[in-house]
C-alpha positions as semicolon CSV with decimal commas, in nm:
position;residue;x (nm);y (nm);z (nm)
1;X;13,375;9,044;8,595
2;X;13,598;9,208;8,837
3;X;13,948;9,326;8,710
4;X;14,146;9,455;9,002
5;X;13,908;9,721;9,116
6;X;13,738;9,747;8,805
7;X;13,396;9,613;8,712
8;X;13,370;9,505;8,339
9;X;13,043;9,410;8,211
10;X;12,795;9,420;7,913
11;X;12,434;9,461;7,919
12;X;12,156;9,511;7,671
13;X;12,065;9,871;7,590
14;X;12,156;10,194;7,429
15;X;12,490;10,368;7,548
16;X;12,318;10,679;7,520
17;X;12,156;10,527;7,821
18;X;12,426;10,414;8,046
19;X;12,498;10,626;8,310
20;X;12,879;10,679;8,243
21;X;13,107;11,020;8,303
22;X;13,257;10,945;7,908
23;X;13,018;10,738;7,648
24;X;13,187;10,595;7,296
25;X;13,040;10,744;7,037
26;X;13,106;10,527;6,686
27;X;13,184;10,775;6,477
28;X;13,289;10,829;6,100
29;X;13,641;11,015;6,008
30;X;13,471;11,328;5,888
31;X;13,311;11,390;6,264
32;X;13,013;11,541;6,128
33;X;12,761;11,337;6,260
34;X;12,614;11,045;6,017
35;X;12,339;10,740;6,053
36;X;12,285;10,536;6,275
37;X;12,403;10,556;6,645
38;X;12,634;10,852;6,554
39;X;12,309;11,041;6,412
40;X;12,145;10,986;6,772
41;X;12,435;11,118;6,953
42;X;12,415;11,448;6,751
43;X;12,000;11,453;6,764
44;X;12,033;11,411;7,126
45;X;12,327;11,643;7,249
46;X;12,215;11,894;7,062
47;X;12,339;12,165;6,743
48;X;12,657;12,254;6,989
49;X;12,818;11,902;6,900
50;X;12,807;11,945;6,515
51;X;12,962;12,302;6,587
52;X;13,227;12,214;6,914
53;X;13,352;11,899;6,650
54;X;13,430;12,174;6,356
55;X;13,640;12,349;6,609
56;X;13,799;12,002;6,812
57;X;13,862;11,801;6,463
58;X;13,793;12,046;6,179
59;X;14,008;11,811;5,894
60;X;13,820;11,483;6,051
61;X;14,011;11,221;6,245
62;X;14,204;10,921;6,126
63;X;14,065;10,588;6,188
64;X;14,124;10,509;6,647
65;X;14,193;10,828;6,701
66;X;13,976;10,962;7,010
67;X;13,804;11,329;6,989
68;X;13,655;11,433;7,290
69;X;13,356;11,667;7,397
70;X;13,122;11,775;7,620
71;X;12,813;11,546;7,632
72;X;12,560;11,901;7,592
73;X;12,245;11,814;7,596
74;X;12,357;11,431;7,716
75;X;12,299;11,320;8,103
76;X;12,678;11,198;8,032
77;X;12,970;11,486;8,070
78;X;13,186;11,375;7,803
79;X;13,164;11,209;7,465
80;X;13,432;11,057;7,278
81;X;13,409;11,026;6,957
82;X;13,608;10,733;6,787
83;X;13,588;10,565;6,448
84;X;13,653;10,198;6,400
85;X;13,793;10,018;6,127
86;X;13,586;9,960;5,818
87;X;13,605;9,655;5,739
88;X;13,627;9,600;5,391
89;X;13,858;9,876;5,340
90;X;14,193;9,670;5,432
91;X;14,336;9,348;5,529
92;X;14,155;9,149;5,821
93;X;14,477;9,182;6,081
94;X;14,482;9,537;5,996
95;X;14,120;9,571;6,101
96;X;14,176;9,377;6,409
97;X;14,433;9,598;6,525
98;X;14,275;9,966;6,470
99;X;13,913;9,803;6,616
100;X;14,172;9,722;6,943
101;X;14,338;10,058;6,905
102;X;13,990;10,206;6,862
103;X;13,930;10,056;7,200
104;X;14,259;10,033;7,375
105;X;14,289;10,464;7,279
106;X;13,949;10,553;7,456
107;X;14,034;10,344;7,770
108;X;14,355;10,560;7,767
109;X;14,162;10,905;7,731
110;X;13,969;10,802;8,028
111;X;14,260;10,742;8,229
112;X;14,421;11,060;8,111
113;X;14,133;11,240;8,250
114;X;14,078;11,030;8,566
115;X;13,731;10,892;8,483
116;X;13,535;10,617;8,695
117;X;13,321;10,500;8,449
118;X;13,315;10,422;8,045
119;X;13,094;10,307;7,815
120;X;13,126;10,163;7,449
121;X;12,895;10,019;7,196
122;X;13,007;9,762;6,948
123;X;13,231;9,969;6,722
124;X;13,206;9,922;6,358
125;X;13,014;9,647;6,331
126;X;12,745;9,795;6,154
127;X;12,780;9,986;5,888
128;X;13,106;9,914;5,828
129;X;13,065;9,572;5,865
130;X;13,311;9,440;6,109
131;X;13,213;9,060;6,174
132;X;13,048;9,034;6,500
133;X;13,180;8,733;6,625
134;X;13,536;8,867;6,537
135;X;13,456;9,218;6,684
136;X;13,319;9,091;7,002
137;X;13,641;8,917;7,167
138;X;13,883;9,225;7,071
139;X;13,710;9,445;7,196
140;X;13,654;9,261;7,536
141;X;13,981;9,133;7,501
142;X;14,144;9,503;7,486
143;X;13,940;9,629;7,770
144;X;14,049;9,313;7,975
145;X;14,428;9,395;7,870
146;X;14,413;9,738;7,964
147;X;14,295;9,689;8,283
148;X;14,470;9,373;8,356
149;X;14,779;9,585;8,330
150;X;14,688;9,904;8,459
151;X;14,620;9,793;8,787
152;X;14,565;10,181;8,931
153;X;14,350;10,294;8,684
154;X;14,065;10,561;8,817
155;X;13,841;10,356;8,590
156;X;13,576;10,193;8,856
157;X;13,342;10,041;8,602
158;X;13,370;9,986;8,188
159;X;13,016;9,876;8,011
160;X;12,979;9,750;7,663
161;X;12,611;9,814;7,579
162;X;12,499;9,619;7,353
163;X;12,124;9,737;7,139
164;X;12,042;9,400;6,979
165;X;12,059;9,092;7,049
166;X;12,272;8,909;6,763
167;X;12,519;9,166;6,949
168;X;12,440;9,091;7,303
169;X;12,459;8,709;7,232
170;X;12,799;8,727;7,061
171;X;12,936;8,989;7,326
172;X;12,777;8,757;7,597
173;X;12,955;8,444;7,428
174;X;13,299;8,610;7,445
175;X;13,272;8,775;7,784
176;X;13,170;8,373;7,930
177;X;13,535;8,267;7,762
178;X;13,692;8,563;7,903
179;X;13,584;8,520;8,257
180;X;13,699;8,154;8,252
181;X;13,998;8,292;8,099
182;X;14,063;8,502;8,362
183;X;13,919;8,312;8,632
184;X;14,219;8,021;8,553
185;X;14,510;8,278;8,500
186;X;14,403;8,471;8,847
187;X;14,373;8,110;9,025
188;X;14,753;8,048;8,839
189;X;14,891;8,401;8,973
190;X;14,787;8,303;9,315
191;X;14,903;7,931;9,329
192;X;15,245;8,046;9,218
């Protein structure tokens, strides 16, 4: 889907595999590196992430707050490093709204630094538990925000890659009621 002169789109695969200048890593607070997708970041970039994290975020980060570093050993230039909401840790609007400021804060890194291209996996939806088919329209829904209303972003392209395919079939599910979404408000904009 087209958002100004931004491409938004999900596809099945790895983000470690998504040819991106900045890739999401879903992170934990302590930024030490953990299970999962945040244990194949730190496999695959190498020892220098563990050690450039003690030095960027030595006390951690709080929950949506965005470290950045150099992808290393990645094909990607820059990692950031973001962790989501877990979800039984607080009430269920309070989870909605640090899984969009998870989002909404890494979007506005990349701007910062003047980045074309982006590229998330589904944040905290596994291990901590976030329900899918709740996860799945925020975090479309903050990356169609942002760039609905940031019209001269440098961002060119933003990818949600999506590993499996209970994920890919709810992501695909809310990106289909986005576009029509945004395919009727664009038509209303330009009839009025």
């Amino acid at each position: 889907m087209k958002i100004h002169r931004t491409e938004l789109e999900i596809v099945r695969g790895s983000v470690l595999e998504i040819e991106a200048d900045a890739i999401i890593n879903a992170a934990n607070t302590a930024m030490r590196g953990g299970g999962a997708l945040d244990g194949a970041f730190h496999r695959d970039a190498g020892p220098q992430l563990k050690r450039e994290l003690e030095t960027v975020a030595p006390r951690g980060a709080a929950t949506a707050q965005v470290i950045v570093t150099p992808g290393f050993n990645l094909s990607q230039p820059w990692i950031f490093h973001v962790a989501g909401p877990i979800w039984a840790a607080m009430k269920a609007a309070e989870c909605d709204e640090l899984l969009a400021q998870s989002y909404r804060n890494c979007l506005e890194e990349a701007q910062k630094r003047g980045l074309e291209s982006l590229a998330f996996p589904s944040l905290s939806t596994g291990v901590y538990s976030f329900p899918l088919e709740r996860a799945a329209p925020i975090a479309l829904g903050t990356a169609l925000d942002f760039l609905w209303n940031n019209p001269q972003t440098s961002l060119r392209r933003v990818t949600f890659a999506l590993y499996g395919g209970t994920e890919f079939h709810c992501f695909g599910q809310a990106f289909k009621r986005l576009e029509l979404s945004h395919q009727a408000n664009s038509a209303h904009e330009t009839n009025s």
